[in-house]
Every structure is written in C-alpha cells, then in structure tokens.
N, C-alpha and C positions, 0 to 999 in steps of 0.2 A: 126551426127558428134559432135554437142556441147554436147548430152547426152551423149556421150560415154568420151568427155573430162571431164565432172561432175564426171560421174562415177568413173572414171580413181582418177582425183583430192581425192575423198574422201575416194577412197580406200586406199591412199597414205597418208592420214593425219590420217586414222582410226587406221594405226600402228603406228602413229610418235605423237599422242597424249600428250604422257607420256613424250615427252622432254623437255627440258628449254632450255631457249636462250644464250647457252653460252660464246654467245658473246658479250654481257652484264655483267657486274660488277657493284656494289654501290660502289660509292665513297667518303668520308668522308672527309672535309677540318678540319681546326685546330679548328672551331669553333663549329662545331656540322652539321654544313650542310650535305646536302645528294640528291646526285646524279646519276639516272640508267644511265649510257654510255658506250659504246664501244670502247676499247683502240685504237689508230689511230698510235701515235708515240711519241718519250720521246727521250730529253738530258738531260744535265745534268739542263737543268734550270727551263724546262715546259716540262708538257706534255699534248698533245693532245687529247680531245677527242671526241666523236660526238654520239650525239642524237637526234632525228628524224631528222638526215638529216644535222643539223647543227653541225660546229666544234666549239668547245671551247680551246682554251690556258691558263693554268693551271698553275700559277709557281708551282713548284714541294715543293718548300719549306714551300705552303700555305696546302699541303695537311698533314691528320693525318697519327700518326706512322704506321697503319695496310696498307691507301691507296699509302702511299709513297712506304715500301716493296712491294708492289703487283704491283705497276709501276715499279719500276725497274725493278722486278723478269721478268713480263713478255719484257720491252725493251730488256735486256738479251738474252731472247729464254727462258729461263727456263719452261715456261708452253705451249708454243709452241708444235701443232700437227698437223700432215697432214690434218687430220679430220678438225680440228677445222677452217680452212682455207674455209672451204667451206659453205656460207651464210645459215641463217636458215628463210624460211617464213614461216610467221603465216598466217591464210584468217580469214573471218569474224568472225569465231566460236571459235579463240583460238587455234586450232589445227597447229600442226607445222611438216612440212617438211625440210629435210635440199638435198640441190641440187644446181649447177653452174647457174651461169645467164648465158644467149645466147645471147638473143635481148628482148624488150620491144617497144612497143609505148603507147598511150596514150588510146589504146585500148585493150591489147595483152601484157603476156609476155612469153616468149618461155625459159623453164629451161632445164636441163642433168639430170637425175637419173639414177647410174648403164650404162650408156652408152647410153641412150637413151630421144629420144627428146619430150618435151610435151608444148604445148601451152594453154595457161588458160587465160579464161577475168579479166582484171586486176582490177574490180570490185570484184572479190572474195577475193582479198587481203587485209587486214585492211590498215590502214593507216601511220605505221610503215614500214611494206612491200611494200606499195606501193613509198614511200618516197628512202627506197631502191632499188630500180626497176631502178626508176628515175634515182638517180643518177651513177650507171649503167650505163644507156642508155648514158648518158652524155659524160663518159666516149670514148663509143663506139663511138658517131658522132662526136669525136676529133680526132679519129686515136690514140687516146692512149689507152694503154695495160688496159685490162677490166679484173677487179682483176676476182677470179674464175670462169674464163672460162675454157672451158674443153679441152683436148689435142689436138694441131693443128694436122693439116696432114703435112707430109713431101713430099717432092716432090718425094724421092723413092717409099715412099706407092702410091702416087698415079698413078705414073705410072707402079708398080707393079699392082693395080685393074686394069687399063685402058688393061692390055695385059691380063687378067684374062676370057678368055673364058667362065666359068661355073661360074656367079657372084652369090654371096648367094641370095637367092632370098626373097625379102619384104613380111614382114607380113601385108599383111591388114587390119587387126584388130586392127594394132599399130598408134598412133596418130602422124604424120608427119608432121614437120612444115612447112608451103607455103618458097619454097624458094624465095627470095629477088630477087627486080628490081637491087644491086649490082652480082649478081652471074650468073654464068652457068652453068649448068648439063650435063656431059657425061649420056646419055641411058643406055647404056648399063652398068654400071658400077654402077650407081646411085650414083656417086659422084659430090657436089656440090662443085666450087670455088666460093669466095668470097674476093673481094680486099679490104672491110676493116677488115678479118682476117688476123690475125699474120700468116705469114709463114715461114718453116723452109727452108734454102738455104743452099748448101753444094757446099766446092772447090773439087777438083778432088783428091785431099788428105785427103777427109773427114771428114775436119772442117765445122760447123755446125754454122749458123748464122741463130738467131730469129727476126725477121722485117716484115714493111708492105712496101708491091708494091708501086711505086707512079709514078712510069713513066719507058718506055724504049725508048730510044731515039739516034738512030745512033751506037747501039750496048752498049750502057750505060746503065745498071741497075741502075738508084737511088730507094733504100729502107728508110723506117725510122724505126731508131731502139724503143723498149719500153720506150724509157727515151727519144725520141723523137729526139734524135741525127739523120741526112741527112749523107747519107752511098751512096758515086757511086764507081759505078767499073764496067770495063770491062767485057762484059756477056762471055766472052771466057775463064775467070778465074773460072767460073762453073764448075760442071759436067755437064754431060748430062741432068738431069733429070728436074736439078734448071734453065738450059736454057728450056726447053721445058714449065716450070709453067711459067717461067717467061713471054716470046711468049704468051700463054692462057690469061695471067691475062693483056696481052696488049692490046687483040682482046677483050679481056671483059671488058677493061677500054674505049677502042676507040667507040664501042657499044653502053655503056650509057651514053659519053659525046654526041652521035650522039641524043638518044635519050631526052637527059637532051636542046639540042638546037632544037630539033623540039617542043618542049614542052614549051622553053620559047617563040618561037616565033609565038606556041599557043596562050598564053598569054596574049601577045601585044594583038591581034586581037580580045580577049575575050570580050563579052556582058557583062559587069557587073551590080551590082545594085549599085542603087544611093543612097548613107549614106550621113546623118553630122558629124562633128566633134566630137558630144558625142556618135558616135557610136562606135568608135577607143577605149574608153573605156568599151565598156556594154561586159556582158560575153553571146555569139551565140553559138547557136548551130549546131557542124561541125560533117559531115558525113564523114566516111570511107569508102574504098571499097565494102565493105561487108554489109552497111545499118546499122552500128551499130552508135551512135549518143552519143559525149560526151560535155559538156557544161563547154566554155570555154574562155579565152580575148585572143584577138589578142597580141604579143609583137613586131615580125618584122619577117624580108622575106627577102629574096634573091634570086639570079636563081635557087640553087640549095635545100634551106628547107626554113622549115617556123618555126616559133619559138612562142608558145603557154603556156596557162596558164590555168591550170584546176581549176574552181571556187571552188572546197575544198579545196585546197590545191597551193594557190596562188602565195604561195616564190618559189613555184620549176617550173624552166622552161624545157619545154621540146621541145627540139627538130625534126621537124618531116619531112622527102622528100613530096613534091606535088604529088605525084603521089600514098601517101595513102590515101589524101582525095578524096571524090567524084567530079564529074564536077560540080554538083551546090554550095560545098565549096570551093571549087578550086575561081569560081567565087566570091564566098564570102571573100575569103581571099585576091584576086588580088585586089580588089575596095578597103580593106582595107588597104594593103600595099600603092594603090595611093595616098589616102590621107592620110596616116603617110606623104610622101615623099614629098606633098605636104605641112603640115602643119610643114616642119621643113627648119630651115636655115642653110646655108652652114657651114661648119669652115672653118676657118682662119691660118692663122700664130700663130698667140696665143692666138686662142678662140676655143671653144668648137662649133656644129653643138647643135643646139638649136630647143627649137618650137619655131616656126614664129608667132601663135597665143594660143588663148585660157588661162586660168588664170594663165598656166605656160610657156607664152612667155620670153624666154629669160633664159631658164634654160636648161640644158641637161639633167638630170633624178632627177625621182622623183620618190619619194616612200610617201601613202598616206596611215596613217593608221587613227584605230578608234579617238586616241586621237592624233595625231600632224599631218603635215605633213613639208618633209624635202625634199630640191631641191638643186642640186649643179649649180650654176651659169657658164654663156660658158665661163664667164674669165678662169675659173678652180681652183679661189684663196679663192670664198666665199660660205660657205654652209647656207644655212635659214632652221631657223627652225620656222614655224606656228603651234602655241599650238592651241584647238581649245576648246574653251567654248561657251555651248550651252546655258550658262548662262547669257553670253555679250554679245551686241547688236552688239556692234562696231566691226569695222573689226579688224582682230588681225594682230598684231606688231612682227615683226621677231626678234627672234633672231638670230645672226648672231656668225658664227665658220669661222674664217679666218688664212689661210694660212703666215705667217707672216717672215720677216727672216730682221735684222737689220747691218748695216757696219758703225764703221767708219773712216773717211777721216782727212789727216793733210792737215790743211789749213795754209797759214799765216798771220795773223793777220795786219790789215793795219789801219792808223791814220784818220781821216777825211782829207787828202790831199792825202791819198794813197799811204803813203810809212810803210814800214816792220817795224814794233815796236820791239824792242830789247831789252833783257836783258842787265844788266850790263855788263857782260862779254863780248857782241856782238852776242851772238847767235838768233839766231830770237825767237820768242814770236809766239806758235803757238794755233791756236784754233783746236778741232777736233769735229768736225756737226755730226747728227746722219743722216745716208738716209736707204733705203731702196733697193731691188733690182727689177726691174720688169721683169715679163717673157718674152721673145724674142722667144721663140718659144717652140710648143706643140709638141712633136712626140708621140703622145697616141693618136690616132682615136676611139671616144665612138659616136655611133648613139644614137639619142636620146631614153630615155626609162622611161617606167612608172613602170618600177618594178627592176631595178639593185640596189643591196644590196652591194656588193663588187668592188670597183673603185681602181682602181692604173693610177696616171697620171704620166709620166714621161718627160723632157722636159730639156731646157738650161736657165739661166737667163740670164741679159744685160752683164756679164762677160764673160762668158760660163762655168759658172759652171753648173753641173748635179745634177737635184731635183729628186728628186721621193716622189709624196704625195700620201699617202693611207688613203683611210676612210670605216668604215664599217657601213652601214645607213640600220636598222632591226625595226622591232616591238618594243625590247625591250629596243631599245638605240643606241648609235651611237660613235665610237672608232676612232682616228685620230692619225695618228704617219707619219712622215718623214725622208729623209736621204738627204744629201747634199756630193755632190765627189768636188771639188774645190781644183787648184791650189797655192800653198801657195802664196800669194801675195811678189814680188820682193822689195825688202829693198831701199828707195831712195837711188840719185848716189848722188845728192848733198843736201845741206839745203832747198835750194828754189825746190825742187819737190815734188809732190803729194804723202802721201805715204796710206793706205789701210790695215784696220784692218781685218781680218778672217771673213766672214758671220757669222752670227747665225742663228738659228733656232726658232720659237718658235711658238704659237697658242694666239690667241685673240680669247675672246667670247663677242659678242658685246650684251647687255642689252637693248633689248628697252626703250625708255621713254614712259609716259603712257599721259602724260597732253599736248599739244601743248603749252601753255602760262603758264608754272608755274607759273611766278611772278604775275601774274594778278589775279589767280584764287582763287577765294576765299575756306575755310576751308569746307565748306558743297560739293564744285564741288570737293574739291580732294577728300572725304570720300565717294563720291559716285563714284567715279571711282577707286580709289585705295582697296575702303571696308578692307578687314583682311591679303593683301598682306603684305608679308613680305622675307626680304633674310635674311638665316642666313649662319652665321657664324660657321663652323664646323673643329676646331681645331685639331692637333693631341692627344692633352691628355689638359684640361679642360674643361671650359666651355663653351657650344653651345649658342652663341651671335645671336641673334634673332634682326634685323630692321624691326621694321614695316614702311611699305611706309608712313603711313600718318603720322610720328611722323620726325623730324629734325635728323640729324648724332648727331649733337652737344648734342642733350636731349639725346638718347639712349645711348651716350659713356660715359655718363656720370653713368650711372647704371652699367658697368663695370669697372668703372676705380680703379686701381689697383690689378685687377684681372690680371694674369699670363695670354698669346697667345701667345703659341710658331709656330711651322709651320702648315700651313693651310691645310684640310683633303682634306676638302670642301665646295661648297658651293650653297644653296638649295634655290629656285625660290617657292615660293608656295602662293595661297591665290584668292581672288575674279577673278581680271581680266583673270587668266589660268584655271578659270573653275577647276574641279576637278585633274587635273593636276597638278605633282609634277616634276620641273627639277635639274636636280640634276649635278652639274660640280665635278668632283672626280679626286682627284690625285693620282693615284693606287703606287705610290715609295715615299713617304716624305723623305725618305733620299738622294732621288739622285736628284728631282725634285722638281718645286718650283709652286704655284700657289699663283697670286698676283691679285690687284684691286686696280683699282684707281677711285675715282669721276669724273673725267670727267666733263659735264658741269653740275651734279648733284650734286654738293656741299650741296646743302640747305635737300633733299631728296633721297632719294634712287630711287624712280621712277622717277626721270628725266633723269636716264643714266648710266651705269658704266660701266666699260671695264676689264673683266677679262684678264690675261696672263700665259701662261702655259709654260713652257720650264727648262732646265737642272739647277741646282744649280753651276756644277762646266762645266770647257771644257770637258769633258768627252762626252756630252749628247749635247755639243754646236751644232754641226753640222750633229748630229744622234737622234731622239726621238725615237726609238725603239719600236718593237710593245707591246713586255712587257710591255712597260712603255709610254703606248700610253692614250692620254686622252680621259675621259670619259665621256661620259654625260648620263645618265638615266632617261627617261621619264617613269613616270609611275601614277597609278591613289592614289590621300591620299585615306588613311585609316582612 
C-alpha cells in the first residue's frame, strides 16, 4: 500500500513539475524591501499577509506603487479564479501538485484530486507544505469552515445512494483513505458521514443551509454555521432527507461520545511512567496506530485531544484525538498531562492559572527562544523579558512591558485643620491626584503554556470598565496593543463631590538596573559590569544620541546640546551585559503616538533604571492603542 501511495504521489508531481506557486507574490515596501507572501486580505488601511504559516499586517500606505496596485487589484476580485482557490504542495524534490485539503495529522495528510481521495506521509512534504497542512488541520479541529475542501454531500445525494440498489462499484487499485473514529459508513452504498463535515440542510421549500451538526435534542437541531454563528430549529421544519442525516449524524455523535467516555475512564486506571519535571519539556517519541513514530513536546491534553509540537517546526501546534496514538503513547502522553496539572496553579478572580514550580513559577506562558526568553505574569498586567548572554555570569534582569492605564480624581483641597480652602470668590480650591485602575476581574481562561505566541485577555477593571489586552510574543519580537469600552464618567451634582477623568491607556517598559549599590560602587566595578552598554536615542529626523552606561546623563547631554530632537522613533538597549543581543522599543505612528522616558531613580546613569512610556499623543488613541499602531519591541542579534 505505501509503494502504491509513492507511486501514485510521484506520478502526480511528474506532471505538475512545471508549475509555480501562484499563490505566492513579492512584495515591495516603499524602501526597497522584499517579501514572498500569500495575499490573506486588504482594507483600506493594511493588508494581510502570510508566510510560512505566519500572518503579517501591512499598512497598505507603507507598500510600493506596483505592491499597493496588486493588493488592491486582487482585494477587488480582479485576479481572482476558481482554480486559483485551490492550495498548491510542493514535497521534498520541488515538484508541485495542486489538490483540496481533507484531513492531516501529524503523521498523514489526506488531499482531493479530480474527485478523488489520496493519503501521503507528511514527511514527503517540504516544510512550507507541511506548515500548510498544519494550519488546515487547525482549522478542521475547530469546527471551522476548512478553506478548500471539496464539495459536501447533500443529504438528498445521500439518500439518493442509500436507496441505489446497483452502487458503482470500488476500484482497488485506487488509494482509499481509513475512515475516521468521527464517522460512519453505509455498506452498501460506501458512503461515509462525518460530524465535523460541513453539511448541506434543506426546508421542505428547498432552501439550502451549509452547517455543522452539534446536537439533536428533543426534536431540536442545533447546527453551526461557517462563520461560526449557533442556528436551532425545529427538526420538523426539514425535509425529509435533512431529518433522516440529521437522526444519522445523532447516532454517530452519541457513539463516540460513548466511546470518547470509556476511553477517558481508560485512562484514569492507566499504568503510566514515571517523569520529572524537565520531562514536560524534552521532545519524545510518540507512536501512531500504525507504528509510524514522530518526535515531538508535549503542550496539553484534555478528554477529548491532545495538543503537540513537532521538534522541526516548533511554533505550529497541532492538534491530535487519543486514539491516533498508540497505548504505550497514550501512556506517555497521560503521565505527561498529570504532571502539567500538577505543576500548575489554579486561577483566580484576577489572576491567571500559573506554574506552581520550576524557573517559570508564577507565569502563565512562556515562549523560550535561542536569544531571550519572555513570560506573561498570572496578574495578566506584566510581560518579562530575559535577554540571555552567554557572556555574563550574573543572572539576568528582566525587562519588564506593563499594561498601564492612568485617571484622574477631583479632590478638595483642605488646610492643616481640615477645612476646604477657597478661592476668592468662594469656590472651593481643588487638587486632582494621579491613580490608577486595578483589574477586578479576568473572563479569559489560558492554561498554562510553554509555547503560545498569540494572547488576547479580556476582563473588567475596579469601575467596570472593559479592557482587552493583546500581545504577540514570537522569535522575532514582540507587539502590544489595547482597547478600553468605558462609561463616560457622570458630571458632580454639587462642588463638594468626587468628580473623575476618562481612563487612559498606555504601555511602560521598565529598564532594569544593572549595579545594586550605584552610589557606593566604584568606577572600575561599573566598567566591568556595564563594559560598552549603551541606549540610544533614535529620533524621527536628526541625530541618533547614544548613552553609554558607564558615562553620567549630565556629561553625554552635553555633546548634544543644541542639537535639534523632535519626536522619539526609538529606542535601542545594546552592549556587554545583553550579550549579543540588540533591543529595540519602536514607535510604528510618530504622528499619532508618542514614546517618552524618564530617569527614574537613575538620575546620575542610565543603568540604574529608566521607564519608558508608549501611548496616543492626542484622545483619539487615549482609550484605543490599535493594532496598527501597537508597540514594538525587536530582539535581535548586532551585527
């Protein structure tokens, strides 16, 4: 069988050689750069795109004359084709196919050509294809609509085959894909159901509804449609046919939740092995049904899949039911899920489920790469980032990205005997204090993770106003933007009440310090700890103002002074103590957005502390940071 799936494969790429990816474009910004990506989607402001697997947002106004034309032309439709619609893989040799996804695991993916079904190890695919697969698959174990897939059944066709006496009859020779522990097979008919396929539903007047099954219950169909909208209705407002799938697809859902509980309550009772802690990270070797073996880290589990990480290709997660691995990973994977479950602690009202131990106690995810690593804290409000030089001894000092948002409050002002000071006129004398807001509560549930890239928290503060904080934490950097929904605060009834300014919004990057005792230290212990560190200063249009840590603010401002610094671009972390590591704070809008800095209690040097601040110049941006215009940070190695 596998030689005949080889065979079959290379017959298929021996005629599709000669094609190009054209689903694929370069794309030019206004500077000269250049980018292969696949167009995703475009308004008027950005547009989308994605390459191996990752998306990119574009403003549109950053791109050149020929790439801007060619984004619009195609948001448009204008180059738009049937054809073009349906994915093209490459395998190891360059050769290329173009054919529907079906299904994928982590071992397998199963396409459509011409109407027909073929399964291929997902080792023959390069690693752009395979990347594609992925996300796919992704797709499909959400119950959301799986871009080219090939034409559902309708529930007439099928009960048109089911009554079909003389069924066409199978070729043997043709590669057939195992059908799924979700599906059932009519015999006789050889047709397969499947409840997380799209199905087509018709009323008795011949309207046509596309949705997935999700329950029948008391004569109630609930479906969900592709955009994920919950659809119930009475099963008697069918026809015929869509009551009969619908019945099918109940007995075949009632089936595997029978068998999905004898399975967990396998489980429970399973012999596992005994791991430590560092084993929750190592990447194992997990079997399939079939004895085929792929190397990979655990990420997390539940009764119904398990969620895994292929050691080449680390950022993509994939998805996978217990019951494609073998019983001795089966076993491997339960002992691992125990002790995640044990190594993490609950959440709270307005905290995050954390690790309970290990060097990232008291975080909720973290992402470790070759030069930093970065953990979101269970409050939800501080992100650390640890640069990592194999050049310093000493352990390294976080920087810190915090969630930030300021109000303020009319007070009135009272004498040391504590009566209201007044103006001349009689009106009271008021002071207004700066505070702050704290979160009262989380409605975002994240289990803890050693590999989530993409975070959205959502939640109420001590007002009840609604935050939504997003961050994106990657290889090559790390993106932070917010929204706030909030009440306009009520106007006092009289002089003597409280009255309450608008929230704001905004971002702090907190700077570590590098000396414990600056004032104490003499000039030889800072140069050996500070060595060629230095932040600079990176303007919009002058000159790049460089501190070096071991030199006073007072001495270096003095080499600029009189020189022109209009608004701030950004501002760059570089030198001994971060190892070869460059950080980088970027303000992607100067005209709408502002990035500021204050010494803090590093007055005398720049490594004793500083506190950057990101947020909107005018109210526009006050209570919205947008992703557009979300800040930046960029880790990367000097040159």
């Amino acid at each position: 069988m596998i030689q005949k799936i080889y065979s079959f494969f290379l017959l298929v790429f021996g005629f599709s050689s000669g094609l190009s990816a054209l689903e694929t474009q370069i794309w030019v910004d206004q500077k000269g750069n250049k980018i292969e990506a696949r167009f995703v989607s475009a308004n008027e402001e950005n547009v989308t795109l994605e390459t191996f697997g990752q998306k990119l947002v574009i403003p549109m106004q950053s791109l050149s004359g020929p790439s801007l034309a060619l984004a619009k032309q195609i948001r448009d439709g204008k180059t738009n084709n049937e054809k073009s619609k349906v994915p093209f893989w490459r395998d190891m040799q360059g050769r290329i196919i173009q054919a529907n996804f079906i299904r994928a695991d982590a071992y397998s993916i199963t396409l459509e050509m011409n109407g027909e079904h073929f399964t291929l190890p997902m080792e023959m695919l390069d690693k752009k294809s395979m990347h594609q697969a992925f996300i796919f698959s992704q797709h499909s174990d959400s119950n959301e609509a799986i871009p080219h897939r090939s034409p559902v059944r309708t529930a007439n066709s099928i009960n048109s085959d089911l009554s079909n006496e003389n069924p066409s009859p199978v070729n043997k020779n043709e590669v057939q894909p195992p059908p799924p522990n979700t599906s059932v097979q009519n015999k006789d008919a050889n047709i397969t159901l499947d409840i997380f396929e799209v199905q087509q539903w018709t009323n008795p007047e011949g309207k046509p509804l596309e949705a997935y099954f999700t329950d029948l219950k008391e004569n109630i169909l609930n479906l969900k449609t592709k955009s994920g909208q919950t659809v119930s209705m009475e099963l008697g407002k069918l026809d015929q046919d869509s009551q009969l799938l619908a019945k099918k697809l109940k007995d075949l859902k009632s089936k595997r939740d029978q068998e999905i509980a004898r399975a967990i309550a396998k489980r429970k009772e399973m012999k596992v092995p005994s791991l430590k802690d560092e084993d929750l990270y190592k990447i194992h070797a997990f079997e399939n049904t079939e004895g085929n073996t792929v190397n990979a880290t655990f990420v997390s589990a539940d009764d119904h899949k398990v969620v895994i990480t292929l050691s080449n290709n680390p950022n993509r997660l994939i998805p996978m039911t217990w019951d494609k691995f073998s019983s001795e990973s089966q076993a491997l994977l339960e002992a691992l899920r125990r002790l995640k479950k044990s190594m993490i602690s609950p959440a709270g009202k307005n905290k995050l489920a954390s690790f309970s131990r290990g060097p990232f106690k008291g975080y909720n995810s973290v992402l470790s790469t070759e030069h930093y690593n970065v953990a979101l804290s269970a409050g939800g409000k501080s992100v650390m980032i640890w640069l990592k030089s194999p050049e310093n001894k000493q352990k390294p000092k976080a920087f810190t990205v915090n969630f930030q948002n300021t109000y303020n409050y009319r007070a009135l002002k009272r004498d040391n005997k504590g009566k209201i000071e007044r103006h001349a006129n009689g009106k009271p004398v008021y002071r207004w204090p700066v505070r702050s807001r704290s979160i009262k509560k989380l409605d975002t549930f994240l289990e803890p993770s050693m590999s989530r890239e993409n975070i959205t928290l959502k939640g109420s503060l001590d007002n009840g106003a609604k935050f939504e904080y997003h961050m994106e934490l990657n290889r090559k950097g790390l993106r932070f933007w917010s929204k706030l929904e909030e009440k306009k605060p009520p106007p006092p009834k009289t002089e003597l009440d409280i009255a309450f300014t608008p929230t704001k919004l905004y971002f702090s990057v907190g700077v570590p310090g590098l000396i414990p005792d600056a004032k104490n230290a003499t000039n030889q212990k800072v140069k050996e700890i500070v060595g060629d560190a230095s932040v600079s200063l990176r303007p919009q249009s002058g000159t790049l103002r460089q501190f070096p840590y071991k030199e006073q603010w007072t001495i270096t401002k003095k080499k600029f002074q009189g020189e022109k610094f209009n608004t701030l671009q950004s501002m760059i972390f570089a030198g001994f103590p971060y190892g070869k590591n460059k950080l980088t704070v970027i303000n992607p809008s100067t005209s709408d957005m502002n990035i500021g800095y204050s010494y803090g209690y590093g007055v005398l040097f720049p490594f004793q502390g500083m506190s950057i601040t990101y947020g909107g110049r005018a109210g526009k941006y006050s209570q919205e940071i947008p992703k557009s215009r979300a800040l930046k940070i960029e880790i990367g190695e000097m040159k």
